[in-house]
C-alpha positions as CSV (number, residue, x, y, z in Angstrom):
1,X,0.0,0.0,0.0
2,X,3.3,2.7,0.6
3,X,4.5,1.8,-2.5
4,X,0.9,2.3,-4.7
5,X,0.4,5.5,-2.7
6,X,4.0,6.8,-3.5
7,X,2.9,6.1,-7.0
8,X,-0.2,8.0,-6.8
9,X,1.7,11.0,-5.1
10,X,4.2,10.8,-7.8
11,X,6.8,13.0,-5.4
12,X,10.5,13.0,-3.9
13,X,8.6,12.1,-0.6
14,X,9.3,9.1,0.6
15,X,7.6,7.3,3.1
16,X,9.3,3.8,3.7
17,X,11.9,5.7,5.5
18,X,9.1,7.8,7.2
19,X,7.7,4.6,8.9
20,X,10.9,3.1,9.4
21,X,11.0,6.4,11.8
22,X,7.9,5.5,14.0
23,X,8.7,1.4,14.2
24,X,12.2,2.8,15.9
25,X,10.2,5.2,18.1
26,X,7.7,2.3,18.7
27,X,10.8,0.2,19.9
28,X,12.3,2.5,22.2
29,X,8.9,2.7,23.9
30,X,9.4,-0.9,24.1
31,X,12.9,-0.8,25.3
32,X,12.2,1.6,28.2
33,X,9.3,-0.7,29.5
34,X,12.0,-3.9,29.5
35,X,14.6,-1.4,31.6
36,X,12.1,-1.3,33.6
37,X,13.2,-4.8,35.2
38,X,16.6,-3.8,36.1
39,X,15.4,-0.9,37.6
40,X,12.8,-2.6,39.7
41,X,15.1,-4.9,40.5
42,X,17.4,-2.6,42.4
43,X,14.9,-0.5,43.6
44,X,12.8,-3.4,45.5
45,X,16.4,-4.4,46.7
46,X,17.2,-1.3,48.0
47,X,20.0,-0.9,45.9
48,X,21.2,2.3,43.5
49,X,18.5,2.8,40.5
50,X,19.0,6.1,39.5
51,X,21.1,5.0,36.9
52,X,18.3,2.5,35.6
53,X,16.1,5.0,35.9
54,X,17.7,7.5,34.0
55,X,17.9,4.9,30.8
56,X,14.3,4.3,31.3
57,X,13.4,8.4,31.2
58,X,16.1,8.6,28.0
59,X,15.1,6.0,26.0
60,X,11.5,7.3,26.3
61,X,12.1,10.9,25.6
62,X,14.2,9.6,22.9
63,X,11.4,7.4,21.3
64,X,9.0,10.7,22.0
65,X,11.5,12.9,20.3
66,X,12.1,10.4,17.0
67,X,8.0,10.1,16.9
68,X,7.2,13.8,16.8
69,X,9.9,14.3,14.0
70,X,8.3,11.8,11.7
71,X,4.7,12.6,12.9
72,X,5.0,16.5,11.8
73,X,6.2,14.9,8.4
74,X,4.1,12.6,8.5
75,X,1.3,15.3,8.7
76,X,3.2,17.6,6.1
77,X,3.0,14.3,3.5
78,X,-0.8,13.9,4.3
79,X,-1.4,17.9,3.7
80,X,0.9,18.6,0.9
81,X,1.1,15.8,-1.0
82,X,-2.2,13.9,-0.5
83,X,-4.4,16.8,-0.1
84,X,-2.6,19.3,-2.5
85,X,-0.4,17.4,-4.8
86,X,-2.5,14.7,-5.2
87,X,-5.4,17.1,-6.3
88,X,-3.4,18.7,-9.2
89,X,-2.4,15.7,-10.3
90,X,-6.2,14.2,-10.7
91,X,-6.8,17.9,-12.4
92,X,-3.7,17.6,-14.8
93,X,-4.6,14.0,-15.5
94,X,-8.1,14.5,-16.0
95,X,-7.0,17.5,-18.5
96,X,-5.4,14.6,-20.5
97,X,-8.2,12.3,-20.7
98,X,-10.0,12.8,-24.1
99,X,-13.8,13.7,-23.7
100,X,-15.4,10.6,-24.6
101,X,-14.4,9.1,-20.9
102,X,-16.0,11.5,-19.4
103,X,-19.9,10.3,-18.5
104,X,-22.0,11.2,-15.9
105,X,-20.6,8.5,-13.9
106,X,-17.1,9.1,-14.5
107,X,-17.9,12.8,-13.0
108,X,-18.8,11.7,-10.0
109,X,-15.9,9.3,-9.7
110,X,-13.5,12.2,-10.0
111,X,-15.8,14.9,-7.7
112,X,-15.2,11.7,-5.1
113,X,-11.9,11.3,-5.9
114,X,-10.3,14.8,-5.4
115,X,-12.7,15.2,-2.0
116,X,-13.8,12.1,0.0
117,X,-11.1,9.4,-1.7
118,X,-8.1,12.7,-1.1
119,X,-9.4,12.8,2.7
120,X,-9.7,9.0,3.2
121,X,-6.3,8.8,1.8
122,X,-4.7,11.8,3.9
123,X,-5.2,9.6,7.0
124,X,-3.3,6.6,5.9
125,X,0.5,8.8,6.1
126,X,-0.7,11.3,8.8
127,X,-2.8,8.4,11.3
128,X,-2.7,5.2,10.0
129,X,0.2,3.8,8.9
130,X,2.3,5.6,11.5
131,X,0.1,4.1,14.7
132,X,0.3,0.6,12.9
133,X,4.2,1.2,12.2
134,X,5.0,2.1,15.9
135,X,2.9,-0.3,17.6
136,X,4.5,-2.9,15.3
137,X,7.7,-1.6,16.7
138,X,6.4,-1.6,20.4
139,X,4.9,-5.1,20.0
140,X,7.9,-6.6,18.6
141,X,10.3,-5.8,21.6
142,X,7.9,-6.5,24.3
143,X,6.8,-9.7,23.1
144,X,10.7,-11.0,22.3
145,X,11.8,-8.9,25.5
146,X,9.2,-11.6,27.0
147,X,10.5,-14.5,25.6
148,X,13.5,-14.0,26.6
149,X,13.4,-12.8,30.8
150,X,10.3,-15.6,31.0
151,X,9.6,-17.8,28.2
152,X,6.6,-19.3,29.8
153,X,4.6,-15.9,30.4
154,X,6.2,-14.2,26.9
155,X,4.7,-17.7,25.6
156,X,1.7,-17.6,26.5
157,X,1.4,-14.0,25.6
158,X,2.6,-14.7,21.8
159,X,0.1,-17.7,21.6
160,X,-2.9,-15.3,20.4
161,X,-1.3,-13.7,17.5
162,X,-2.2,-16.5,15.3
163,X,-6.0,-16.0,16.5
164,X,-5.7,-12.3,16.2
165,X,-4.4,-12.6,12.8
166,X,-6.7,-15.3,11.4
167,X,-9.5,-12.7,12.9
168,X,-7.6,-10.0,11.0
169,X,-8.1,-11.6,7.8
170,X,-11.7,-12.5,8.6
171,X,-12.2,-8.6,9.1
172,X,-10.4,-7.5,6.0
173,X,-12.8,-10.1,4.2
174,X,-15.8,-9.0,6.1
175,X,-15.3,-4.9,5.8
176,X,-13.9,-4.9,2.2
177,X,-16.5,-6.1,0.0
178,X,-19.2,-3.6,2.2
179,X,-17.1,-1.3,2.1
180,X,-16.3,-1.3,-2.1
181,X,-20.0,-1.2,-2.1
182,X,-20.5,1.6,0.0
183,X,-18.1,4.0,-1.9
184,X,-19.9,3.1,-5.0
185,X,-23.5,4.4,-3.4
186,X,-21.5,7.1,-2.3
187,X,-19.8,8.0,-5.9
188,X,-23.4,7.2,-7.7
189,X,-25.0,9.7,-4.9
190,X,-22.5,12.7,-5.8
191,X,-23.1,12.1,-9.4
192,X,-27.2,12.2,-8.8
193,X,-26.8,15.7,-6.6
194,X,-24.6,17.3,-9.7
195,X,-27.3,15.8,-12.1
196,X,-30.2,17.1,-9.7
197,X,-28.4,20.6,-8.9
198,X,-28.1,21.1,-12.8
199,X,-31.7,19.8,-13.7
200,X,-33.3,22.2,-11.5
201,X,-34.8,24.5,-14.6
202,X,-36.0,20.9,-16.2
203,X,-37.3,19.4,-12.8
204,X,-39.1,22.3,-11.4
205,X,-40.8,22.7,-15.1
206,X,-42.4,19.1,-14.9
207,X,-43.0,19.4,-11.3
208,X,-40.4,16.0,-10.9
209,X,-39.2,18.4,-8.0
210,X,-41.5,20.0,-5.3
211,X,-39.9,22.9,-3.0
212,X,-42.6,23.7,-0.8
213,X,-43.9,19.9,-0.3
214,X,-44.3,18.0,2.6
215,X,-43.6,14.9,1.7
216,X,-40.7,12.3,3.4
217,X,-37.9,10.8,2.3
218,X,-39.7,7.5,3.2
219,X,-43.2,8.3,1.9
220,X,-42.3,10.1,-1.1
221,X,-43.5,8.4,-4.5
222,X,-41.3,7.1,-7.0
223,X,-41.8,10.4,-9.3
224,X,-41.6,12.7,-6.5
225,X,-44.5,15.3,-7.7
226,X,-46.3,15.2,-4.6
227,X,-43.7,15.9,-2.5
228,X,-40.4,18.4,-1.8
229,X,-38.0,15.5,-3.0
230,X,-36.9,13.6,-6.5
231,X,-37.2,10.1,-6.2
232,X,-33.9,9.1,-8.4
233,X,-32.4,11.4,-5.8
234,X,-34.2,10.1,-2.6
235,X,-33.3,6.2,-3.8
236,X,-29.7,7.5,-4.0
237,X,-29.9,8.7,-1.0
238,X,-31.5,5.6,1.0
239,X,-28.7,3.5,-0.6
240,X,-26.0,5.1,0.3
241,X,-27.2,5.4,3.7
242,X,-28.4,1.8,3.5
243,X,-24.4,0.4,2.0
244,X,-22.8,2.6,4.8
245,X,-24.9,1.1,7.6
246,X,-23.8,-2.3,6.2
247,X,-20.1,-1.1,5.7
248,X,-20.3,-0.1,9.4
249,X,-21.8,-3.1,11.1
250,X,-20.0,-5.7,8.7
251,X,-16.7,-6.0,11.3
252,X,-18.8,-6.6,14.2
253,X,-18.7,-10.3,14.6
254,X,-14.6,-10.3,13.5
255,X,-13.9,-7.2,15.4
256,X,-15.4,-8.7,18.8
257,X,-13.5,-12.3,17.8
258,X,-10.5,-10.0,17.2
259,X,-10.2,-8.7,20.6
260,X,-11.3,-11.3,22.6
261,X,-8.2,-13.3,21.1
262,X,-6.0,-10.4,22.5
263,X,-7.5,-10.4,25.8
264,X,-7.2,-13.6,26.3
265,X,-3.5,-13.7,25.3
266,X,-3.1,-11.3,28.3
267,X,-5.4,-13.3,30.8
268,X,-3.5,-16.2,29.8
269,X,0.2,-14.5,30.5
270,X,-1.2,-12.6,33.8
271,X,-2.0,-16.3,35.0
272,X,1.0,-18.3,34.3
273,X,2.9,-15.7,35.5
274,X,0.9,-15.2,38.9
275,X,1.1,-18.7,39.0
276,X,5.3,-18.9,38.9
277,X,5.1,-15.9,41.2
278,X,3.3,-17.9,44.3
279,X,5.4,-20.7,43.5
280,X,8.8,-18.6,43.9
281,X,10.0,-19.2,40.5
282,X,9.4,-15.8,39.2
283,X,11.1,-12.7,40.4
284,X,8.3,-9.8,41.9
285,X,10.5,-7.3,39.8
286,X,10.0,-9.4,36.6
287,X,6.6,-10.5,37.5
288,X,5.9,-6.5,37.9
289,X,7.7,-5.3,34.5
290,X,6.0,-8.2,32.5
291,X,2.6,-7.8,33.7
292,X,3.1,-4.3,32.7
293,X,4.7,-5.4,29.1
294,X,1.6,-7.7,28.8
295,X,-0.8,-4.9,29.0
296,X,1.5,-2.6,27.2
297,X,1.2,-5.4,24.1
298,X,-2.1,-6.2,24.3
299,X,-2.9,-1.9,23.9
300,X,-1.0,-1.8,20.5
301,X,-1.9,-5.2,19.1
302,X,-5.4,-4.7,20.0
303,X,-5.7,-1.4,18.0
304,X,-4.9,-2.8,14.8
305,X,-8.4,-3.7,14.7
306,X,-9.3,0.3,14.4
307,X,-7.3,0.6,11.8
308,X,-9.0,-1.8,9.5
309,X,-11.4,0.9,8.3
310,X,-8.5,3.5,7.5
311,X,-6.6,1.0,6.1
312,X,-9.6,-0.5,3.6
313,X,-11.3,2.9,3.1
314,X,-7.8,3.9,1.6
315,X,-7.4,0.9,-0.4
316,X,-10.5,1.6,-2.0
317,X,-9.6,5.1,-2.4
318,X,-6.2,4.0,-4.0
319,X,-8.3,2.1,-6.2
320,X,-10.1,4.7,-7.6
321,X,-7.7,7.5,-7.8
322,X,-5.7,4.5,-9.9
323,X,-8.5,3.9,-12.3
324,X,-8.3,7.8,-12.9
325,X,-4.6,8.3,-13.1
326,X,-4.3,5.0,-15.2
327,X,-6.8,6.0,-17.4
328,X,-6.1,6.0,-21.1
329,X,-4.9,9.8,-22.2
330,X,-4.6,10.6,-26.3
331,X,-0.7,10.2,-26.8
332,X,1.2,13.2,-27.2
333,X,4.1,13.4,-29.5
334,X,7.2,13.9,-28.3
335,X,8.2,17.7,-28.5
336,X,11.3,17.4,-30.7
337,X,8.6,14.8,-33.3
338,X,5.9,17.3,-33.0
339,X,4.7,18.5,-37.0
340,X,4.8,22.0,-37.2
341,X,2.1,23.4,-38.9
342,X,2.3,24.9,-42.5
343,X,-0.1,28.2,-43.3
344,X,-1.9,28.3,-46.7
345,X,-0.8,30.1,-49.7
346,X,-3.0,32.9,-48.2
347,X,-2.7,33.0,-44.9
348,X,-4.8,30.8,-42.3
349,X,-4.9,26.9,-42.1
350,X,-6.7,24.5,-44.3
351,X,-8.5,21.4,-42.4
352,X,-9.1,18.0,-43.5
353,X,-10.3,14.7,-43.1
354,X,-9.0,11.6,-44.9
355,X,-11.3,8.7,-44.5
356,X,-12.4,9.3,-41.0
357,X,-14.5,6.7,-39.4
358,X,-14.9,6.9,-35.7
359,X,-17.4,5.3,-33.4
360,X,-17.7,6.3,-29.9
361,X,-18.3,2.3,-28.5
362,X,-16.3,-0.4,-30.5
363,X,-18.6,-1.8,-33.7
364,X,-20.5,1.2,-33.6
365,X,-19.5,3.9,-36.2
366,X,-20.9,7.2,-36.1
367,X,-18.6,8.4,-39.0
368,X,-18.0,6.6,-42.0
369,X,-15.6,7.3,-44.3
370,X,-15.7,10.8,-44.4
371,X,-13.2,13.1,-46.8
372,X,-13.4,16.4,-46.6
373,X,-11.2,19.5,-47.2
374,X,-12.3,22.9,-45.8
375,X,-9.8,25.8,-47.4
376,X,-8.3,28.4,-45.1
377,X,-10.1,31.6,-44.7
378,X,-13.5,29.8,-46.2
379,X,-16.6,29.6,-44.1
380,X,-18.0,25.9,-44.6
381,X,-21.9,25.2,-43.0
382,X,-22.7,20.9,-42.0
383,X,-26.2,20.6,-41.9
384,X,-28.6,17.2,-41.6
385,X,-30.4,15.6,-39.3
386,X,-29.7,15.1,-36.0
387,X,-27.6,12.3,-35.0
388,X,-25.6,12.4,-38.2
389,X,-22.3,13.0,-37.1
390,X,-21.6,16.6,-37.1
391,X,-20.7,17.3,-33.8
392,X,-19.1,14.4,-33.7
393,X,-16.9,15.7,-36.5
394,X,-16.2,19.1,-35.5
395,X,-14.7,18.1,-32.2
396,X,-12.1,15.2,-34.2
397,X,-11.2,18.1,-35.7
398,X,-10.0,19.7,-32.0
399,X,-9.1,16.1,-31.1
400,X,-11.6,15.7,-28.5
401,X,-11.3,12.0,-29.3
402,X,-8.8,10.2,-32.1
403,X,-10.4,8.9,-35.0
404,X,-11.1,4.5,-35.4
405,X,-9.4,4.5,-39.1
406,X,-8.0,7.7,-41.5
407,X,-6.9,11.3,-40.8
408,X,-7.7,14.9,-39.4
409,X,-5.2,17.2,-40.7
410,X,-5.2,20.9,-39.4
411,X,-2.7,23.0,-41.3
412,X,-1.2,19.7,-43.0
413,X,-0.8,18.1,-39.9
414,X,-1.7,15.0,-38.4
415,X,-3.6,16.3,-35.3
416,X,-2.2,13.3,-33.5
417,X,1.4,14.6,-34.5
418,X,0.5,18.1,-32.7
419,X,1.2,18.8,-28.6
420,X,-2.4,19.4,-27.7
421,X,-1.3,22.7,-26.3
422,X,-0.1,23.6,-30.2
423,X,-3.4,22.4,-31.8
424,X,-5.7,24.2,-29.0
425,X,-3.8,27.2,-29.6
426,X,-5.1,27.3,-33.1
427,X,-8.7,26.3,-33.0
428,X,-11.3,28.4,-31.1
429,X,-14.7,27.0,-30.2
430,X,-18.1,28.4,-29.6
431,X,-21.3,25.4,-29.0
432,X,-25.0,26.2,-28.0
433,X,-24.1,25.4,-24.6
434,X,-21.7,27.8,-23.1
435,X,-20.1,27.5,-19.5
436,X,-19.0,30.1,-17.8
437,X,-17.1,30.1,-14.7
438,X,-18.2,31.4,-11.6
439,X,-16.3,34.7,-11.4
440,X,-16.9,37.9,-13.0
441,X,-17.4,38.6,-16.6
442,X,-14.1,39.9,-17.5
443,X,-12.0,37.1,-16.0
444,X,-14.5,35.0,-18.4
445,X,-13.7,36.8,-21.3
446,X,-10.0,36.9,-20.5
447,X,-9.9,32.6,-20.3
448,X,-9.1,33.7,-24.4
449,X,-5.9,34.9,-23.3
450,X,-4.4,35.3,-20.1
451,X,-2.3,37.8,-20.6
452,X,-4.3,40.2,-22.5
453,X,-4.4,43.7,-21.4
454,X,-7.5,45.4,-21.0
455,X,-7.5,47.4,-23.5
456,X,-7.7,44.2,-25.4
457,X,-10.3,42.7,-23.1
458,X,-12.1,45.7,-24.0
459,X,-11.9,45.9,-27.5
460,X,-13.1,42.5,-28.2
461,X,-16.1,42.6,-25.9
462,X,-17.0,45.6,-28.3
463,X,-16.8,43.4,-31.8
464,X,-18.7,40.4,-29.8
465,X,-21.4,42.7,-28.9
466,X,-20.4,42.5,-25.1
467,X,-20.2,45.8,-24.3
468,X,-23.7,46.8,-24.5
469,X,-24.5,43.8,-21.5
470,X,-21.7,44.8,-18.9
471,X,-22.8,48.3,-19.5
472,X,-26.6,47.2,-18.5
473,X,-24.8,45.6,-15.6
474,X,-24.9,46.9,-11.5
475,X,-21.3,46.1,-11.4
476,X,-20.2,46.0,-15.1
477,X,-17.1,44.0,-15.6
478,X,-16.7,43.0,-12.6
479,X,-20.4,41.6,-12.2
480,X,-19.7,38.1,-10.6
481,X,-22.1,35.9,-13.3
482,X,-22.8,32.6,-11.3
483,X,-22.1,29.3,-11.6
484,X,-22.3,27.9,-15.4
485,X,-23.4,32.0,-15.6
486,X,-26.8,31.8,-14.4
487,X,-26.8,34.9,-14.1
488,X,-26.9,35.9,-17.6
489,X,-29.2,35.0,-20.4
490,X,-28.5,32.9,-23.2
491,X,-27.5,35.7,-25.5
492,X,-25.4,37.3,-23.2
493,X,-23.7,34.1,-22.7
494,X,-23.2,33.4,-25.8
495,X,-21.5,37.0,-26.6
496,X,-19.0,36.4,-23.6
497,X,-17.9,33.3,-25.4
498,X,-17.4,34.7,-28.8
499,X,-15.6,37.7,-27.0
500,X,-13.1,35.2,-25.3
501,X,-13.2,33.5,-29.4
502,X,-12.2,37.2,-30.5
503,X,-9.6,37.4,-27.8
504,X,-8.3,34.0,-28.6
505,X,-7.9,35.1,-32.5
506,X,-7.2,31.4,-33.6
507,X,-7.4,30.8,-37.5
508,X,-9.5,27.7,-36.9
509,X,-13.1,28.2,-35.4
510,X,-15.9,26.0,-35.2
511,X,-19.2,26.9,-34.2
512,X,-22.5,24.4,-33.4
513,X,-25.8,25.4,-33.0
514,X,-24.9,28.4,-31.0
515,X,-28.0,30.4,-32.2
516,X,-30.4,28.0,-32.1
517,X,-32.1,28.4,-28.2
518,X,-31.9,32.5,-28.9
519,X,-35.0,34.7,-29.3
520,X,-35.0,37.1,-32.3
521,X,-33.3,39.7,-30.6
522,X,-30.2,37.9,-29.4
523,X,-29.9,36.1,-32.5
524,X,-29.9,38.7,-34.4
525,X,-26.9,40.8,-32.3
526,X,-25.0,37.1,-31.8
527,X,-25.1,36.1,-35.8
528,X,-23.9,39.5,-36.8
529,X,-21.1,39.2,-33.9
530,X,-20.0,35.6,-35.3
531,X,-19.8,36.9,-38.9
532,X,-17.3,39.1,-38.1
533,X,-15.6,36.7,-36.0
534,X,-15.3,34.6,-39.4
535,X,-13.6,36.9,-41.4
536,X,-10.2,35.3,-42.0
537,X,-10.7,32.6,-40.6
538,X,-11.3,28.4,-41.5
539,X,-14.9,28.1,-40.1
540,X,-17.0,24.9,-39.3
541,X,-20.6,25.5,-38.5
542,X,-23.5,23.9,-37.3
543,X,-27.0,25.3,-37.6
544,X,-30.6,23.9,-38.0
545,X,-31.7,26.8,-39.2
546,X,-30.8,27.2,-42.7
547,X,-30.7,30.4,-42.9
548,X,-28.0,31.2,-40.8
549,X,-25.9,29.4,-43.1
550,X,-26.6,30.2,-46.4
551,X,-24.1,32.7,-47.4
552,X,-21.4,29.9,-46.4
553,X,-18.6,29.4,-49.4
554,X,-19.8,25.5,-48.9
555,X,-22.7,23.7,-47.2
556,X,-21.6,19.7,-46.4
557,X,-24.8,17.6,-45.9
558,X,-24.5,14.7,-43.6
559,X,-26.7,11.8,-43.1
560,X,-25.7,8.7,-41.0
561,X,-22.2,10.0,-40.4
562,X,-21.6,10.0,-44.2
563,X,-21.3,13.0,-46.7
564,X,-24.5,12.9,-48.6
565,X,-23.4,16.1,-50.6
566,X,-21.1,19.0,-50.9
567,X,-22.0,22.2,-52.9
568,X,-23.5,25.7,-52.5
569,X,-27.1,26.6,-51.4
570,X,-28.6,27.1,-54.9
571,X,-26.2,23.7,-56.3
572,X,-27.7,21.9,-53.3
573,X,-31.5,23.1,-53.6
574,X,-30.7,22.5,-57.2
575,X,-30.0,19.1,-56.4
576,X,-32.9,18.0,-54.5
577,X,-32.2,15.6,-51.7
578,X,-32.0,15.7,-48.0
579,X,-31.3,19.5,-48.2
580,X,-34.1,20.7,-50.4
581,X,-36.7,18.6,-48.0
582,X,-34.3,20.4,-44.9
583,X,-35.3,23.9,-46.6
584,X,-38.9,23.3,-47.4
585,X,-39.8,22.0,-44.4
586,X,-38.3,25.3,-42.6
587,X,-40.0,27.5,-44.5
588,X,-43.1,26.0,-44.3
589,X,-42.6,25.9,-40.5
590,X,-41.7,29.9,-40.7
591,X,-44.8,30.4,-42.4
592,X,-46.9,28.8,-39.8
593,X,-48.9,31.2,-37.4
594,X,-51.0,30.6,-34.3
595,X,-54.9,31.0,-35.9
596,X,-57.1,32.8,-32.9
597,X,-60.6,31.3,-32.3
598,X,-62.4,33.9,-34.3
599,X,-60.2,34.5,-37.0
């Protein structure tokens, strides 16, 4: 377990030596209790002690001086490393992971994993593995110490370890499986809150979700409409606490077998040696020290059984953080391989794809065979139905996932012979739904470029239509927007993302849908904002609404993740086919109006 959590940690910190630290201060604690013989000894015959007593007081100070050092490191490792270190190496690593591992499950694995499987796991250097490590040290020099001044009573002593071990393993066997389960409930629980705390707009419309209700966590109905609660959330909820109450109750038959093992180890020593004391075979002095040994072993050894929990809790944590570190990241080239890229004739970067298939589950192709060349500084629209693929294709082309079979080039390159950080720097994205973080508007903006000035700041807000909002404002740019920036409409949203797009200025931009949940209004200010942001640059969008689109250089039709058809808006209506139906049917939708009863 030291060595998979130095892995984990991934630092210069090393812990072997750390515990080798507490088993010494474990064993001078043990060494001062066996000086405690020669110095009863002398002081029951009235002879000189002080000497004795002195090595006693030493070699305790000493042990209490050697296991403060390694605890304050010990607690340094369980802050620094586990709870900081630890954390920005989940967020790096999860930075690497392409987007297709990333489902609602996997979310909550990594929200558990960088707060309850970080805290189970700071405990095993800081509490756990030291207490273990010093009473292991402790137990080992009593128990020999024993053997060797009174074999009998150090015997009999040593006799329950095998119990107290076979009860050991019984526990392990016992808590583990419970305990797997429980941190599942518990993972499956965080990723039900973030799905309920995001769903609030969609739950509270179709009354899934009551706020004012009066209904129980035990009486509330499987929907949840008649009460205050969400049943997917509720049956979370009962499971968890369900799987913990098993996780929790699971040691109780090995944990009492455990220590009666122990205790009768001592009973056992306590009476063999009473029994050589009244028969004037055992020294008082001995008999005294030992007795005190006995209990002294039975403290230590009889702990181990608390630190079952901390030890399987970070197991289980270990696990997990594993399955996250270990996941599969895209490969990055090595930075003296990487391809540079190579600008058009004119300026900008051309994109293609080279018979792309990709599927995003093994057998089950969502793009098939696709070739397609997009020129630099060209605009170039993908319509079709939904489900076709076009997402899907705009996002190989910023290597959100690598293709099953062919190849996405960006400015002649392989995107898979690019440094992630090289290819992001060139392609700017703006989708239907935009996150924002939760800090103020121009610190949203400004995730463009970092080190923009804010005259710069400034000026692109004013091309993306921003201005006009933060003006509106109470605190304008530093108004504080809200998590996913609730605070702001859809449109405004939308025009803080193409302002970070403007202040980003990447050749490559790719656009899906991001007009499509706007009213009039903000469509109109956000489609004149993203035609300017097109100017110069290689463009992919998406729209349903043909409109939008039909000015592009080249419209690509897609149905079932092939190319249907490539060609202008007149060749294509021209043509007939999926996009002639596609433009009928949305003007004969635009034509439809609401007819009052007495019209």
């Amino acid at each position: 377990m030291i060595r998979r959590l130095q892995r984990c940690l991934g630092t210069t910190s090393n812990l072997v030596p750390l515990m080798t630290a507490h088993v010494v201060a474990g064993a001078l604690q043990g060494v001062s209790l066996v000086l405690l013989v020669p110095f009863l000894r002398a002081f029951l015959a009235g002879e000189p002690s002080g000497g004795w007593l002195a090595a006693v007081v030493a070699t305790a100070l000493l042990g209490l001086t050697v296991s403060c050092v390694a605890t304050v490191r010990s607690y340094a490792i369980a802050c620094y490393d586990v709870c900081g270190s630890l954390v920005r190496t989940l967020g790096h690593r999860v930075q690497q992971l392409p987007l297709g591992w990333f489902t609602s499950a996997t979310t909550g694995q990594v929200a558990t994993a960088v707060s309850r499987d970080t805290a189970n796991l700071s405990h095993l250097p800081s509490i756990a593995l030291p207490q273990i490590a010093s009473m292991s040290g402790s137990a080992a020099v009593i128990g020999l110490s024993a053997l060797l001044m009174e074999w009998r009573m150090g015997l009999a002593l040593l006799l329950a370890l095998p119990g107290t071990l076979l009860c050991l393993r019984w526990l392990r066997r016992a808590v583990r499986g419970e305990f797997a389960t429980s941190q599942a409930a518990a993972e499956a629980l965080g990723a039900r809150l973030l799905e309920f705390s995001r769903l609030q707009a969609v739950l509270r419309a179709t009354g899934a979700a009551g706020g004012t209700g009066t209904g129980t966590a035990g009486d509330a109905p499987a929907g949840g409409r008649d009460g205050a609660t969400w049943g997917p959330l509720e049956a979370s909820l009962r499971e968890d606490h369900a799987a913990a109450h098993r996780a929790q109750h699971a040691k109780g038959p090995a944990g009492q077998a455990f220590h009666t093992w122990v205790e009768a180890g001592v009973v056992a020593s306590l009476t063999v040696g009473l029994y050589l004391l009244l028969g004037g075979s055992l020294d008082p002095a001995v008999f005294i020290a030992l007795a005190l040994m006995a209990i002294r072993f039975a403290e230590p050894v009889g702990m181990l059984a608390f630190y079952v929990d901390p030890l399987h809790q970070s197991d289980v944590a270990l696990e997990r953080i594993e399955s996250i570190l270990g996941a599969p990241a895209l490969p990055e080239p090595e930075a003296e391989r990487a391809t540079s890229l190579r600008p058009a004739a004119g300026g900008g970067l051309d994109v293609s794809l080279e018979h792309v298939t990709f599927g995003y589950v093994p057998g089950r192709d969502v793009i098939h065979d696709v070739t397609l060349t997009f020129p630099a500084r060209s605009v170039t629209a993908l319509v079709g139905p939904s489900g076709s693929g076009k997402s899907t294709l705009t996002r190989l082309v910023a290597r959100f996932w690598d293709v099953s079979s062919g190849t996405v080039r960006v400015g002649g390159a392989d995107v898979r012979d690019l440094r992630t950080q090289d290819l992001m720097a060139q392609v700017s994205m703006v989708f239907q739904d935009v996150y924002l973080f939760d800090t103020t508007i121009e610190e949203n903006v400004r995730i463009g470029r970092a080190d923009a000035t804010d005259e710069q700041v400034r000026a692109e807000a004013e091309r993306a239509g921003l201005s006009e909002v933060v003006e509106r404002l109470p605190h304008g740019w530093a108004t504080q927007v809200g998590e996913g920036g609730s605070s702001l409409s859809g449109g405004e949203r939308q025009r803080v993302a193409i302002a970070r797009a403007f202040l980003k200025d990447a050749p490559v931009l790719l656009l899906d849908e991001v007009t499509s949940a706007l009213d009039g209004v903000s469509e109109a200010g956000v489609t004149r904002a993203m035609e300017e942001l097109s100017q110069g640059r290689t463009v992919l969008v998406i729209a349903h609404r043909l409109s939008t689109i039909r000015r592009a250089d080249r419209i690509v039709v897609l149905v079932d993740g092939a190319v249907e058809a490539v060609g202008t808006h007149d060749e294509l209506y021209d043509a007939g086919g999926t996009y002639r139906r596609f433009w009928d049917d949305q003007s004969a939708v635009d034509r439809w109006r609401l007819v009052g009863s007495g019209a």
